[in-house]
mmCIF file of the N, C-alpha and C atoms, coordinates in Angstrom:
data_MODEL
# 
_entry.id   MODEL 
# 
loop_
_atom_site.group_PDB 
_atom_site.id 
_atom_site.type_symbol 
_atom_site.label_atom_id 
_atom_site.label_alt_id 
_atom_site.label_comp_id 
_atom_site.label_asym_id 
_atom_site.label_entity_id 
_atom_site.label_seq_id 
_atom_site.pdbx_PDB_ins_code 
_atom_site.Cartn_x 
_atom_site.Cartn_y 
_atom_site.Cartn_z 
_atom_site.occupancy 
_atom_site.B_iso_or_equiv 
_atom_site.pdbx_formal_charge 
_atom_site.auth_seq_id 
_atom_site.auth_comp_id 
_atom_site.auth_asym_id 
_atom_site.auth_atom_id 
_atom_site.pdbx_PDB_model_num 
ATOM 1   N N  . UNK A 1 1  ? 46.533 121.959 162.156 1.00 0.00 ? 1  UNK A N  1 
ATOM 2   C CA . UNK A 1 1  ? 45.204 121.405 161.782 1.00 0.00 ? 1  UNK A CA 1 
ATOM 3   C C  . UNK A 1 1  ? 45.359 120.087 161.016 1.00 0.00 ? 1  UNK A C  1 
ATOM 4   N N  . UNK A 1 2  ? 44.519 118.995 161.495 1.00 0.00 ? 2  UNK A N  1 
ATOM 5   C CA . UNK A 1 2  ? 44.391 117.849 160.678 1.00 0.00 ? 2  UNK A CA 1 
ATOM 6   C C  . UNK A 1 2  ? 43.046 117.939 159.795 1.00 0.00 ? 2  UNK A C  1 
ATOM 7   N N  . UNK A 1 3  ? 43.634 117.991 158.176 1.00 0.00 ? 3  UNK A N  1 
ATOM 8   C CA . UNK A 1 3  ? 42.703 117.767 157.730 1.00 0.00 ? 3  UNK A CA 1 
ATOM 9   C C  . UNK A 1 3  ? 42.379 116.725 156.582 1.00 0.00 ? 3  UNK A C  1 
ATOM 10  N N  . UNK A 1 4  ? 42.823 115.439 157.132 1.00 0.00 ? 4  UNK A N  1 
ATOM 11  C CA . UNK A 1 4  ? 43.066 113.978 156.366 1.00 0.00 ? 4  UNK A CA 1 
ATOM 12  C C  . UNK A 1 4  ? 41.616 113.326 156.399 1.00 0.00 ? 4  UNK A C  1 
ATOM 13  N N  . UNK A 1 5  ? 40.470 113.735 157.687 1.00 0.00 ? 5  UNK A N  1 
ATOM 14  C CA . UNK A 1 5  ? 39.229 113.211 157.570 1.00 0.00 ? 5  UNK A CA 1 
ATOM 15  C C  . UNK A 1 5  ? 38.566 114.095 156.373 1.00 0.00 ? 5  UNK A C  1 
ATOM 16  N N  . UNK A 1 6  ? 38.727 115.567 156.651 1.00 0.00 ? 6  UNK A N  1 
ATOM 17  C CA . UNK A 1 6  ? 38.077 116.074 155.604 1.00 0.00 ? 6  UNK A CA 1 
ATOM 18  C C  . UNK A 1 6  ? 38.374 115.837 154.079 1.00 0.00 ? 6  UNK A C  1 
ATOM 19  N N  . UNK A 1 7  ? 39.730 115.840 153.729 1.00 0.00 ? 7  UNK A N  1 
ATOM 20  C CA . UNK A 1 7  ? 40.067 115.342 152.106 1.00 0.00 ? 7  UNK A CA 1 
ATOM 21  C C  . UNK A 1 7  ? 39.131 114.024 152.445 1.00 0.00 ? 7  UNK A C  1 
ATOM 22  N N  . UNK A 1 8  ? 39.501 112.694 153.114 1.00 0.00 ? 8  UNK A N  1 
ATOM 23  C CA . UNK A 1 8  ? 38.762 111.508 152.405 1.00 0.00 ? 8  UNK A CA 1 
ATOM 24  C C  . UNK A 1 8  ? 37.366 111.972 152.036 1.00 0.00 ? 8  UNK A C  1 
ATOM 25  N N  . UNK A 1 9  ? 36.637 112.426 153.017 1.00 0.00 ? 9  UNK A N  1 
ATOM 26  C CA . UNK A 1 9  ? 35.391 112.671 152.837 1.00 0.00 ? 9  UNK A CA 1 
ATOM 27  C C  . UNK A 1 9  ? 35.001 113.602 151.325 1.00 0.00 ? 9  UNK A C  1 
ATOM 28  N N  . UNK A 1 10 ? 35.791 114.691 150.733 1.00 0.00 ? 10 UNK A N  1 
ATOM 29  C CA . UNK A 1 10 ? 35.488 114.844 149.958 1.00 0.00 ? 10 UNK A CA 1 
ATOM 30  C C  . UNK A 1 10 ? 35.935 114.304 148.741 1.00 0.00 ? 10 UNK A C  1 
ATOM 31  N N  . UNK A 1 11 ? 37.192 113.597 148.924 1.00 0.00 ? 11 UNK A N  1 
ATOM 32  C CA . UNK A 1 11 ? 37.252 112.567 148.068 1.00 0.00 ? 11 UNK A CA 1 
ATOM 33  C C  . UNK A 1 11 ? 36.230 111.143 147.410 1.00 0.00 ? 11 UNK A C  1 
ATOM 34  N N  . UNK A 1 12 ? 35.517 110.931 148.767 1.00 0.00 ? 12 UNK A N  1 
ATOM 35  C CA . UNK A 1 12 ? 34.343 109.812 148.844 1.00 0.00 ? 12 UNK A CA 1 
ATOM 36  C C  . UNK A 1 12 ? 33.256 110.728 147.918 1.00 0.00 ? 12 UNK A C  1 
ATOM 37  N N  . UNK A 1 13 ? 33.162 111.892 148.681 1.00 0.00 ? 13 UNK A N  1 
ATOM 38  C CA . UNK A 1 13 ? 31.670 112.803 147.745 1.00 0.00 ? 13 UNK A CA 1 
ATOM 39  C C  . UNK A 1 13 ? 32.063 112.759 146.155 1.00 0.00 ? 13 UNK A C  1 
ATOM 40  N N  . UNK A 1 14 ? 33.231 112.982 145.605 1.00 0.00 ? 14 UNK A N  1 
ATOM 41  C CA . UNK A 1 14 ? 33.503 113.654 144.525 1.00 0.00 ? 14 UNK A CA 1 
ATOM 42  C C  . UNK A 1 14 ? 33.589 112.255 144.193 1.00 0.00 ? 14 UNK A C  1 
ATOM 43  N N  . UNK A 1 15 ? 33.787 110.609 143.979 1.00 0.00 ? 15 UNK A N  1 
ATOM 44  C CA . UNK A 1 15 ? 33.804 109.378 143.798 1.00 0.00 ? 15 UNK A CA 1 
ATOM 45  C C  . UNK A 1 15 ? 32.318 109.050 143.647 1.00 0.00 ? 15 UNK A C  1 
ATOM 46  N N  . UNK A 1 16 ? 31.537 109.611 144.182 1.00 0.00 ? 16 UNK A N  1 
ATOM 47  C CA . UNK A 1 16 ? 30.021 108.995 144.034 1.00 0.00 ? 16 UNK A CA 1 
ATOM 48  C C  . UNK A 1 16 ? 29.608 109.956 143.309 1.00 0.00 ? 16 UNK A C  1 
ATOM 49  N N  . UNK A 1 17 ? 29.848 111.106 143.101 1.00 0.00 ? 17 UNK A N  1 
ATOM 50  C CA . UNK A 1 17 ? 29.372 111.921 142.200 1.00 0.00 ? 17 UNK A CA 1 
ATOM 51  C C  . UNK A 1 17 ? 29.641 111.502 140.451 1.00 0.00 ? 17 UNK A C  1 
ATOM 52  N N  . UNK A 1 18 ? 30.691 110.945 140.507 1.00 0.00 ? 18 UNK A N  1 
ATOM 53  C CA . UNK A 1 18 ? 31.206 110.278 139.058 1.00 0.00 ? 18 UNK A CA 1 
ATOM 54  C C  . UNK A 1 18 ? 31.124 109.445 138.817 1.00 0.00 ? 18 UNK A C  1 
ATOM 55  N N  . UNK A 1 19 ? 29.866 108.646 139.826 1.00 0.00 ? 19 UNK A N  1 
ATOM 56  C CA . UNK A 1 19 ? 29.861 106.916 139.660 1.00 0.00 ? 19 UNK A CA 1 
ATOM 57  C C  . UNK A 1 19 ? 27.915 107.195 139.732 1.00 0.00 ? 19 UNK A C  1 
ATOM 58  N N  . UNK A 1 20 ? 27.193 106.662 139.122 1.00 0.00 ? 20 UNK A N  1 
ATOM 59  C CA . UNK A 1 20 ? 26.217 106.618 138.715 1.00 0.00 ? 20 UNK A CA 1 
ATOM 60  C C  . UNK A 1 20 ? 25.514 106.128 140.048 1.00 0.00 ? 20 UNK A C  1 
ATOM 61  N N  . UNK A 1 21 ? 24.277 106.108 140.700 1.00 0.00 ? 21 UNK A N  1 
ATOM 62  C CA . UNK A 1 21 ? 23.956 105.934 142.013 1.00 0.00 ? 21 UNK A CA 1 
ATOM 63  C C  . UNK A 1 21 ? 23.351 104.479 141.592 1.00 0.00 ? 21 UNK A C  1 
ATOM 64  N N  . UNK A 1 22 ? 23.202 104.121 139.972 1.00 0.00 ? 22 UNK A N  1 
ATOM 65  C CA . UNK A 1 22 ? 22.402 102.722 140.638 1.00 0.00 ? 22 UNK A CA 1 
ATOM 66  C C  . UNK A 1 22 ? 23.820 101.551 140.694 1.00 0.00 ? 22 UNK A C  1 
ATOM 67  N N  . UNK A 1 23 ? 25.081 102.305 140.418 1.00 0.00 ? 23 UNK A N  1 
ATOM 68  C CA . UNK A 1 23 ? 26.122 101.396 140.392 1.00 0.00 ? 23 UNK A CA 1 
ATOM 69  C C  . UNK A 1 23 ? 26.885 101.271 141.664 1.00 0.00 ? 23 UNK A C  1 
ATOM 70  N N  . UNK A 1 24 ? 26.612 101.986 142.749 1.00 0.00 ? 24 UNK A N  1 
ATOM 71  C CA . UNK A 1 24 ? 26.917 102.513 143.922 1.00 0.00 ? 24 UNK A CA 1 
ATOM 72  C C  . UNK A 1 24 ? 25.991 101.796 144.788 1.00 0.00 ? 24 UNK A C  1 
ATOM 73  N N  . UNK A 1 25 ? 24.721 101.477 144.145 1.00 0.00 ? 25 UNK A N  1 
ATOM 74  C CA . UNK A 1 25 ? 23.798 100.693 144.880 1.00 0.00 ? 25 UNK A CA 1 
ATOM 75  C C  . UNK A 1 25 ? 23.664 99.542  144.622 1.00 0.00 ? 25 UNK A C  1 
ATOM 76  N N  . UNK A 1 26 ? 24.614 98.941  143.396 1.00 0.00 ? 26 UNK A N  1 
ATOM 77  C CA . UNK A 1 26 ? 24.906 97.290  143.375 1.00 0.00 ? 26 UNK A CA 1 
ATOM 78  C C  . UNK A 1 26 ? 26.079 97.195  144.173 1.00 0.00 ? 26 UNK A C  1 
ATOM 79  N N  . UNK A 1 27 ? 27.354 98.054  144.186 1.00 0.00 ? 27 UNK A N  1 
ATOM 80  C CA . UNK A 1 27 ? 28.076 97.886  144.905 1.00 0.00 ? 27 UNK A CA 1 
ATOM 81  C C  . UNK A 1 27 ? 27.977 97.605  146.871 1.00 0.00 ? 27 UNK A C  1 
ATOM 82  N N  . UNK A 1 28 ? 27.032 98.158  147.305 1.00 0.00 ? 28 UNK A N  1 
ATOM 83  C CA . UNK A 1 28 ? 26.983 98.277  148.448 1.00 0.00 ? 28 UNK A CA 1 
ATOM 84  C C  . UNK A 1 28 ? 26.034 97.368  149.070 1.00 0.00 ? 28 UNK A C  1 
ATOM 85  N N  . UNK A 1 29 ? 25.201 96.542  147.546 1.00 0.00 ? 29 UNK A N  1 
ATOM 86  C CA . UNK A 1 29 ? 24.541 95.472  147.901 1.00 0.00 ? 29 UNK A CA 1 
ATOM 87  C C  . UNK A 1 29 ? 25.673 94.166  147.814 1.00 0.00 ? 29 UNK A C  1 
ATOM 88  N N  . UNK A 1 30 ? 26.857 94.447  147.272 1.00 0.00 ? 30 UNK A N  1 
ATOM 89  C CA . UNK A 1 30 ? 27.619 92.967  146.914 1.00 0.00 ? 30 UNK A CA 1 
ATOM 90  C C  . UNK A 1 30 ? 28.473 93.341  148.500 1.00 0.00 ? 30 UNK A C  1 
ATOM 91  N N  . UNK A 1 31 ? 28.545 94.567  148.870 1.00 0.00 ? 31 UNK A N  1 
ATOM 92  C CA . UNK A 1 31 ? 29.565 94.759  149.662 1.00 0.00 ? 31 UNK A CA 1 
ATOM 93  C C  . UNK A 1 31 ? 28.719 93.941  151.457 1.00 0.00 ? 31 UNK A C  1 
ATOM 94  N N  . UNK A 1 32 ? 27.499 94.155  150.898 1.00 0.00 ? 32 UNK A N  1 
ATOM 95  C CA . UNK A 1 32 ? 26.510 93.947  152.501 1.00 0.00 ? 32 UNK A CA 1 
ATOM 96  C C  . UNK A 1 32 ? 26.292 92.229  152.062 1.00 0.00 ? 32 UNK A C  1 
ATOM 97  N N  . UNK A 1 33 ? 26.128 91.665  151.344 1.00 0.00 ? 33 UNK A N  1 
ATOM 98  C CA . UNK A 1 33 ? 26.442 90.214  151.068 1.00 0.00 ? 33 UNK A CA 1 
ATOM 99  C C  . UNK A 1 33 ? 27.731 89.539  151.504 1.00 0.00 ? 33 UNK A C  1 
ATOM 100 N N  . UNK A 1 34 ? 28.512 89.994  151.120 1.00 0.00 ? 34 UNK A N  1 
ATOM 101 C CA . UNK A 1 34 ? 30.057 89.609  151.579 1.00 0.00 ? 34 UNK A CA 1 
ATOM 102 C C  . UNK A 1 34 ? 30.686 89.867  152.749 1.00 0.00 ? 34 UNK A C  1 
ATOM 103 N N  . UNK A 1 35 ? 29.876 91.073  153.550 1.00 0.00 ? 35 UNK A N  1 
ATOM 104 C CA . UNK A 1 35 ? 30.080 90.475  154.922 1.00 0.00 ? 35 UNK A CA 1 
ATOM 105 C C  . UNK A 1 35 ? 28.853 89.650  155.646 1.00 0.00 ? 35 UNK A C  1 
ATOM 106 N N  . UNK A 1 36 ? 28.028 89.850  155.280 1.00 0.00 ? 36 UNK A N  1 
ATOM 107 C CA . UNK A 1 36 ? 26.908 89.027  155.869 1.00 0.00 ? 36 UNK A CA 1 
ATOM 108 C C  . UNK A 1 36 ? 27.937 86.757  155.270 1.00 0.00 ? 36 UNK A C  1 
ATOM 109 N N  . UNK A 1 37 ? 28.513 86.954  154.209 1.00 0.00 ? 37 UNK A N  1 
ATOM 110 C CA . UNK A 1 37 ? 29.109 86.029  153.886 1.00 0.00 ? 37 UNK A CA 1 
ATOM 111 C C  . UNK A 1 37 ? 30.156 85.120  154.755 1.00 0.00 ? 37 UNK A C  1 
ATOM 112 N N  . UNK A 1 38 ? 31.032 86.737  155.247 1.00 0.00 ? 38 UNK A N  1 
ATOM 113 C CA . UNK A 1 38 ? 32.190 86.654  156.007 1.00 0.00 ? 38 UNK A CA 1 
ATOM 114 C C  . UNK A 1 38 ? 31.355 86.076  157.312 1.00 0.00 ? 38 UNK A C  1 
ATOM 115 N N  . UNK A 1 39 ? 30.591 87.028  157.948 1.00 0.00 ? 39 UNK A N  1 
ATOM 116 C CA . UNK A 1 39 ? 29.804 86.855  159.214 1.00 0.00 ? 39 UNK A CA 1 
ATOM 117 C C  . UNK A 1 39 ? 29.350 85.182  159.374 1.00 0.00 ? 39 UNK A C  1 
ATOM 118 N N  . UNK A 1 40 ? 29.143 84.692  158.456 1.00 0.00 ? 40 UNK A N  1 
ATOM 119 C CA . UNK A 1 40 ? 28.355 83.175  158.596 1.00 0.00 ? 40 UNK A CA 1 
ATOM 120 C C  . UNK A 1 40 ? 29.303 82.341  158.652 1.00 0.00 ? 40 UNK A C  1 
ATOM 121 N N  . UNK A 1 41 ? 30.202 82.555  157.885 1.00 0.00 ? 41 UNK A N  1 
ATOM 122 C CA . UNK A 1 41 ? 31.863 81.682  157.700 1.00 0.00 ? 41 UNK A CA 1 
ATOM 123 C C  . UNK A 1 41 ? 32.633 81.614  159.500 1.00 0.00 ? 41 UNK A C  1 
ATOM 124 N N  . UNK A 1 42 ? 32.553 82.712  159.613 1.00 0.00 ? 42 UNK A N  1 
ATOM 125 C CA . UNK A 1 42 ? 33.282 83.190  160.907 1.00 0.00 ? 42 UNK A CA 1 
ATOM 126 C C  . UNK A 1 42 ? 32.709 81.994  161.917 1.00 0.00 ? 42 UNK A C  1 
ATOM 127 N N  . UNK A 1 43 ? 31.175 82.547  162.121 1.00 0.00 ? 43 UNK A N  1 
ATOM 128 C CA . UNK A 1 43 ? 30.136 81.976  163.051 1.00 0.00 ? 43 UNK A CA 1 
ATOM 129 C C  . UNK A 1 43 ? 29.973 80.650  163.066 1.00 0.00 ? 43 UNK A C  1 
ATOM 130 N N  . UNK A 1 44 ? 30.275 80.150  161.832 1.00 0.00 ? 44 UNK A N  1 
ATOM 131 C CA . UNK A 1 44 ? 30.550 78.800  161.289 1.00 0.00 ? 44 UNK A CA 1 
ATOM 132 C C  . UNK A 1 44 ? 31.694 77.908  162.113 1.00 0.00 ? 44 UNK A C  1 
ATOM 133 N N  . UNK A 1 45 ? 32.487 78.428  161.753 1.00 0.00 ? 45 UNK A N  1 
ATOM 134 C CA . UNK A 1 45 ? 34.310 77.640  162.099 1.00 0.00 ? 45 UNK A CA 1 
ATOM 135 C C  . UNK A 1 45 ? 33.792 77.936  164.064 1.00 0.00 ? 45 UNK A C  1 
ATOM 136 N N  . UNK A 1 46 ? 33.267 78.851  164.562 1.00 0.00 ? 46 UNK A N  1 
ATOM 137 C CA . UNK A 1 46 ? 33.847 79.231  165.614 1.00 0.00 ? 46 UNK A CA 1 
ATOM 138 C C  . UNK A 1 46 ? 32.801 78.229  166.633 1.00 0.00 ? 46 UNK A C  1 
ATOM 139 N N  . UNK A 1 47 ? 31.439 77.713  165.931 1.00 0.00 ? 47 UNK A N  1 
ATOM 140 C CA . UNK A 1 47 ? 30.946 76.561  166.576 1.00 0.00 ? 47 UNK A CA 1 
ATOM 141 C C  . UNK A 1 47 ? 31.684 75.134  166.161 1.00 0.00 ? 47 UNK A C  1 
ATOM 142 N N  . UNK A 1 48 ? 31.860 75.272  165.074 1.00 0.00 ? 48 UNK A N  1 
ATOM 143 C CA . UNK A 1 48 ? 32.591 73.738  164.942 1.00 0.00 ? 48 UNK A CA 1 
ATOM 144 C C  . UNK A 1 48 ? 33.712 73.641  165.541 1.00 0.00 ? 48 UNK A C  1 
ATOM 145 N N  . UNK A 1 49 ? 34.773 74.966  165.818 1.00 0.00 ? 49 UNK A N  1 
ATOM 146 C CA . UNK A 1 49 ? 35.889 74.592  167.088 1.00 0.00 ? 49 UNK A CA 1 
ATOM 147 C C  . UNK A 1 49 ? 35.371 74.435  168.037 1.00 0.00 ? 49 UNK A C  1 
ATOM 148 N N  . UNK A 1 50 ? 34.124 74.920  168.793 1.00 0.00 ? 50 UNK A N  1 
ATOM 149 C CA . UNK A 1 50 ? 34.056 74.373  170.408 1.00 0.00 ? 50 UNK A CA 1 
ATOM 150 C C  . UNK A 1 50 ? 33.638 72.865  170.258 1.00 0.00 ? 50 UNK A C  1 
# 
C-alpha cells in the first residue's frame, strides 16, 4: 500500500488547523498574485521574442 498521498494530505489538514484561517487567506492571496505575476512576466518575454 502507498500511503505518501494520504500522510501529505493529513499533514496539509493538521498545518491549517494550527495556522489561523485569516493567515492562510493572506497567504493564498500573495500566493494567487505571484503567479498571476509569474503568468504576465512569462506572457511578456514570450511576445517580445517573436
Amino acid at each position: 500500500k502507498l500511503n505518501g498521498g494520504d500522510e501529505n494530505n493529513l499533514d496539509l489538514l493538521c498545518a491549517r488547523r494550527s495556522v489561523p484561517p485569516d493567515m492562510t487567506q493572506d497567504h493564498k492571496m500573495v500566493e494567487i498574485r505571484t503567479t498571476q505575476l509569474q503568468s504576465q512576466a512569462s506572457s511578456s518575454t514570450s511576445d517580445s521574442s517573436t
